[in-house]
C-alpha positions in Angstrom: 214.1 17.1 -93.2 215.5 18.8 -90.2 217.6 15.3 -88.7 214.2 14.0 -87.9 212.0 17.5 -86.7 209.2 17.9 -89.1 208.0 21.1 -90.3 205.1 21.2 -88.1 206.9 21.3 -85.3 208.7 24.4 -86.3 205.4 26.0 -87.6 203.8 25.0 -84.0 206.0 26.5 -82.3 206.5 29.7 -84.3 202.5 30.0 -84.1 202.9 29.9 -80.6 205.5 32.6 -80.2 203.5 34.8 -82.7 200.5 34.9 -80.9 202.3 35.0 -77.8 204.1 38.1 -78.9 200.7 39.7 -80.3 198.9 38.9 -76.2 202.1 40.3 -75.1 201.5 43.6 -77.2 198.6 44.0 -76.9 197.6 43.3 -73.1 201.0 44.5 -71.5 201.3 48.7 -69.8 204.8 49.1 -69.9 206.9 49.4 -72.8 210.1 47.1 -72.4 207.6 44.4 -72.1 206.3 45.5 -75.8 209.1 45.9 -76.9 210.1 42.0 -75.9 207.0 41.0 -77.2 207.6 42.6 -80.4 211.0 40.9 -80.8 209.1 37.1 -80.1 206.9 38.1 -82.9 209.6 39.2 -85.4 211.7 36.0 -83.8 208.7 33.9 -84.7 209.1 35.1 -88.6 212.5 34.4 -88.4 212.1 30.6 -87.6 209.2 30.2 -90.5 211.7 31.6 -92.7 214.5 29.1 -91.7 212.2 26.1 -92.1 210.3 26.9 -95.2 213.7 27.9 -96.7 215.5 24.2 -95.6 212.3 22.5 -97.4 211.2 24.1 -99.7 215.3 25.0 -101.2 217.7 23.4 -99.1 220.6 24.3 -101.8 219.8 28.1 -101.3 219.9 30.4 -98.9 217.6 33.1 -99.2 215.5 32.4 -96.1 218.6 32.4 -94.3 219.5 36.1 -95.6 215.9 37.1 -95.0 216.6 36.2 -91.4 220.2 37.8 -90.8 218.5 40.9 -92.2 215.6 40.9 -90.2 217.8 40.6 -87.1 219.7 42.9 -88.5 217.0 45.2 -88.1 215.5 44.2 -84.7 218.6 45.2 -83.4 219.0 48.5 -84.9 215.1 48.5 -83.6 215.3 47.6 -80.2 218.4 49.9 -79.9 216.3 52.9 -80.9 213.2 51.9 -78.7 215.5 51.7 -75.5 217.1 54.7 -76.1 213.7 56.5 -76.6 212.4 54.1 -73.3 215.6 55.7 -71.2 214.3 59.1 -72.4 210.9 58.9 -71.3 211.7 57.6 -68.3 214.2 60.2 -67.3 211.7 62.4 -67.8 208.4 61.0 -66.4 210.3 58.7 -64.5 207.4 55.9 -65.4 207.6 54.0 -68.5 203.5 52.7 -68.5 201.7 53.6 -71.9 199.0 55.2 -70.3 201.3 58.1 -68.8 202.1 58.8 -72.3 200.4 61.4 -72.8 202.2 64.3 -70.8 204.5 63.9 -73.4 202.2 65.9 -76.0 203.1 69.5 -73.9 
């Protein structure tokens, strides 16, 4: 299918860098490292994309635009979130989650 790499290899690791990403999200204070671990997770939808798209239409490629979109718009994402990041930490000069909330005055 993929010169020799089956699908569950590809499905394995995507798993893996899903639930990684979620742990990441979930357990982590500061906010660059959520932001990282929100880009494994979208990563992790990219590669189940590209590997259900190769067997299950190898001809097409709409997994493949589904992907260069969804890049498209981590970038545009993660753009935003550091500029907002730079923000908040110019002004609190701490970029932990649980700080967060002197920004409500």
């Amino acid at each position: 299918m993929f010169e020799g790499v089956p699908l569950n290899w590809f499905l394995i690791t995507a798993t893996l860098m899903f639930f990684i990403g979620i742990y990441g999200f979930l357990v982590r204070k500061n906010l660059i490292t959520m932001l990282m671990s929100l880009e494994l997770i979208l990563n992790s939808v990219n590669i189940n994309f590209v590997a259900f798209n190769k067997l299950l239409y190898p001809q097409h490629l709409e997994g493949m635009f589904f992907t260069v979109f969804i890049i498209a718009v981590a970038a545009a994402e993660a753009s935003v979130a550091i500029a907002i990041i730079i923000n908040i930490y110019r002004r609190l000069v701490n970029i932990d989650v649980e700080n967060m909330n002197e920004m409500k005055n």
